[in-house]
C-alpha positions in Angstrom: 87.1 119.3 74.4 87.7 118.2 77.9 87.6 114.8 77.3 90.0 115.2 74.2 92.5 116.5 75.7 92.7 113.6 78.3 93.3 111.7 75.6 96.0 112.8 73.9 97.8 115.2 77.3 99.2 112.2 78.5 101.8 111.7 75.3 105.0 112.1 77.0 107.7 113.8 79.5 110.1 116.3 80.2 110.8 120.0 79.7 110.8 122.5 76.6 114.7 123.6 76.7 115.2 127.1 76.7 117.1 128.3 73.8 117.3 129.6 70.1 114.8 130.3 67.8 112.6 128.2 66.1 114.4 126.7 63.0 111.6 125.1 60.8 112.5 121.0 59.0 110.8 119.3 56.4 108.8 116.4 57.7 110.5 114.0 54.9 113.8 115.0 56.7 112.9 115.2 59.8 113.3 111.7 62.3 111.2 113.7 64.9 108.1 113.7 62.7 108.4 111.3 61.3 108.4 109.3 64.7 105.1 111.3 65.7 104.0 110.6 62.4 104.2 106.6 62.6 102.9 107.3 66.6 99.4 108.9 65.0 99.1 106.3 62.5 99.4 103.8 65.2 97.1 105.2 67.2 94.8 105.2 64.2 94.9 101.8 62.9 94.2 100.8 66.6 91.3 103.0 66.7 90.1 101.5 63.1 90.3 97.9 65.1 87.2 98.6 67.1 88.5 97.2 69.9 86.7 98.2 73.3 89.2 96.2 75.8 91.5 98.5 77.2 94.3 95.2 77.2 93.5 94.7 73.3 94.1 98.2 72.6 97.3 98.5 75.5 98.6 95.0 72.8 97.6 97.2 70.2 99.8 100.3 70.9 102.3 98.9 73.1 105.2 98.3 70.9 105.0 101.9 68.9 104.9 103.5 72.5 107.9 101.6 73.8 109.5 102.7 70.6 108.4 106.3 70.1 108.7 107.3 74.0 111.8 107.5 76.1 110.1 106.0 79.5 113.5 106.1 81.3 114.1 109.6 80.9 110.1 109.9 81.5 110.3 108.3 85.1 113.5 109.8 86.1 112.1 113.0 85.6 108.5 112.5 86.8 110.2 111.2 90.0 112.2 114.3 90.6 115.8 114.8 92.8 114.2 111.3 94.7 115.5 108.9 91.7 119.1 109.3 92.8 118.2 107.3 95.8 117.0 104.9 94.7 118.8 101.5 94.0 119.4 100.4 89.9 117.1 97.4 91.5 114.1 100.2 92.3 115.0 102.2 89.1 114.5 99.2 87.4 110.9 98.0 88.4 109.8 101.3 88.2 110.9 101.9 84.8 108.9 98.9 83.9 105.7 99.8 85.8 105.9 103.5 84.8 106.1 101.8 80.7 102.9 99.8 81.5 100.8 102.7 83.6 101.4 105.0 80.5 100.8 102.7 77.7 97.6 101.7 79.6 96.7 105.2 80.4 96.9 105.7 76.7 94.9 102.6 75.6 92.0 103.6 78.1 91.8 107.1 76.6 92.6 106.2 73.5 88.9 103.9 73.6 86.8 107.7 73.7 88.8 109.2 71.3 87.1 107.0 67.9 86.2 108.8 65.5 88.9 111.9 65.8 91.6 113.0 63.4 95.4 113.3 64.0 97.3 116.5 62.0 101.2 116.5 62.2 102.4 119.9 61.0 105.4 119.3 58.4 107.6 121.3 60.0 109.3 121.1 63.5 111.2 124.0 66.0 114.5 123.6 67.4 114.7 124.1 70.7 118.0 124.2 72.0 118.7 120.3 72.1 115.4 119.7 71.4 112.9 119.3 68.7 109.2 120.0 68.8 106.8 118.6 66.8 103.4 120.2 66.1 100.4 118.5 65.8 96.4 118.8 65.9 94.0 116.7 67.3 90.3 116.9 66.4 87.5 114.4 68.4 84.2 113.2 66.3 82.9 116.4 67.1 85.3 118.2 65.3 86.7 120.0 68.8 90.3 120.6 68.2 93.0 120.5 70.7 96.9 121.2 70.0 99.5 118.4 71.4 103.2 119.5 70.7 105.9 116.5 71.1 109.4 117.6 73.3 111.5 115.1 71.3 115.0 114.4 72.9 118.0 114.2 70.3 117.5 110.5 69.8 114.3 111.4 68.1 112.2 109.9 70.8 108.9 111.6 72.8 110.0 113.1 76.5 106.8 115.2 77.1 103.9 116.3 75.5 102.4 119.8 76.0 98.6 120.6 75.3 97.8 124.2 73.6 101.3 125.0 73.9 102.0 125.2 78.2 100.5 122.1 80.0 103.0 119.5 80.3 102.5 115.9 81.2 105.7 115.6 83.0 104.9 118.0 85.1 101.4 116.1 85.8 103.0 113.3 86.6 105.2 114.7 89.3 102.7 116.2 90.9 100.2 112.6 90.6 103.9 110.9 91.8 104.7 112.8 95.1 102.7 111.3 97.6 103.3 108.3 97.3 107.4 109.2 97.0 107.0 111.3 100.3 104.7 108.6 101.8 107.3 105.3 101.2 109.8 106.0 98.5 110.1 103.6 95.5 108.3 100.7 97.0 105.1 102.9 97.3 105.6 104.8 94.1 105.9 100.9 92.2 102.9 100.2 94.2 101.2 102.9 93.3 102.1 102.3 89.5 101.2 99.0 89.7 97.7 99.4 91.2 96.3 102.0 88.9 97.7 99.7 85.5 95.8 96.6 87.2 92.9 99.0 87.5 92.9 100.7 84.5 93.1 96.8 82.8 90.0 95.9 84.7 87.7 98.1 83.7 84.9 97.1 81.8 84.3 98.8 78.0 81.5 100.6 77.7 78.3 99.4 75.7 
């Protein structure tokens, strides 16, 4: 189960706003689900490719990530009260490199999650401004894990919680501050940079 949640933890950013209660939408209705629902099926048909290179599977994936995930807001807020010093220039780069570290962080894990299921529930919360889609992921094992999606009004990811409280965004900022306290955005875009050539590197398993 460990492993699974890996995988799937590191779908998004930002807070859960506080707010009113949960007001259930039919999927068919609903752009939020439906965007987690094209996301899944994404993530399947890549999975169904048999693809063991983490670059095939980051070509794979990349253009339903850039579409489904609000990496601007992502980075902003994985950076913390820092961002506003940096220039557009810096905000800029690391925007990029923060796109490609998290698409490749989700093609690596994606390779060791073959064989499991995806389960979007058909109905999604309000939550103050915004929407959270539940889902239910299951690895070949049949070890289940739940990933809700913090969708932002424009119907796009920005943070994914695991069983409900764990919050990538909240990951991230924590993996981010070192290098921020150590040298700012140079070292952060560094940082990003290194661990995407990394990750790109690796060799697939047998």
């Amino acid at each position: 189960m460990r492993l699974i949640r890996r995988t799937l933890v590191a779908l998004a950013l930002s807070g859960l706003a506080a707010g009113a209660a949960a007001m259930p939408a039919r999927a068919a209705d609903d752009p939020a689900v439906r965007t987690v629902e094209s996301l899944y099926a994404n993530f399947q048909a890549a999975l169904q490719t048999g693809a063991k290179d983490v670059k095939a599977r980051v070509e794979a994936i990349g253009p339903a990530m850039k579409e489904s995930f609000d990496f601007p807001a992502m980075v902003r807020v994985a950076v913390g009260p820092k961002w506003k010093s940096f220039t557009p220039e810096q905000q800029g780069a690391l925007t990029e490199a923060f796109g490609q570290y998290f698409t490749t962080t989700y093609a690596n894990r994606l390779g060791q999650a073959a064989g499991g299921t995806f389960e979007v529930t058909p109905q999604a919360e309000t939550r103050g401004p915004s929407r959270v889609v539940h889902t239910k992921v299951a690895n070949a094992q049949g070890e289940d894990s739940q990933i809700d999606f913090v969708m932002n009004p424009g119907h796009r990811v920005q943070d994914v919680l695991l069983n409900g409280d764990v919050s990538e965004i909240a990951s991230q900022r924590s993996l981010f501050s070192d290098p921020v306290k150590a040298g700012g955005a140079d070292a952060l875009l560094k940082f990003l940079r290194e661990r995407t050539a990394g990750m790109l590197a690796a060799k697939p398993a047998p």
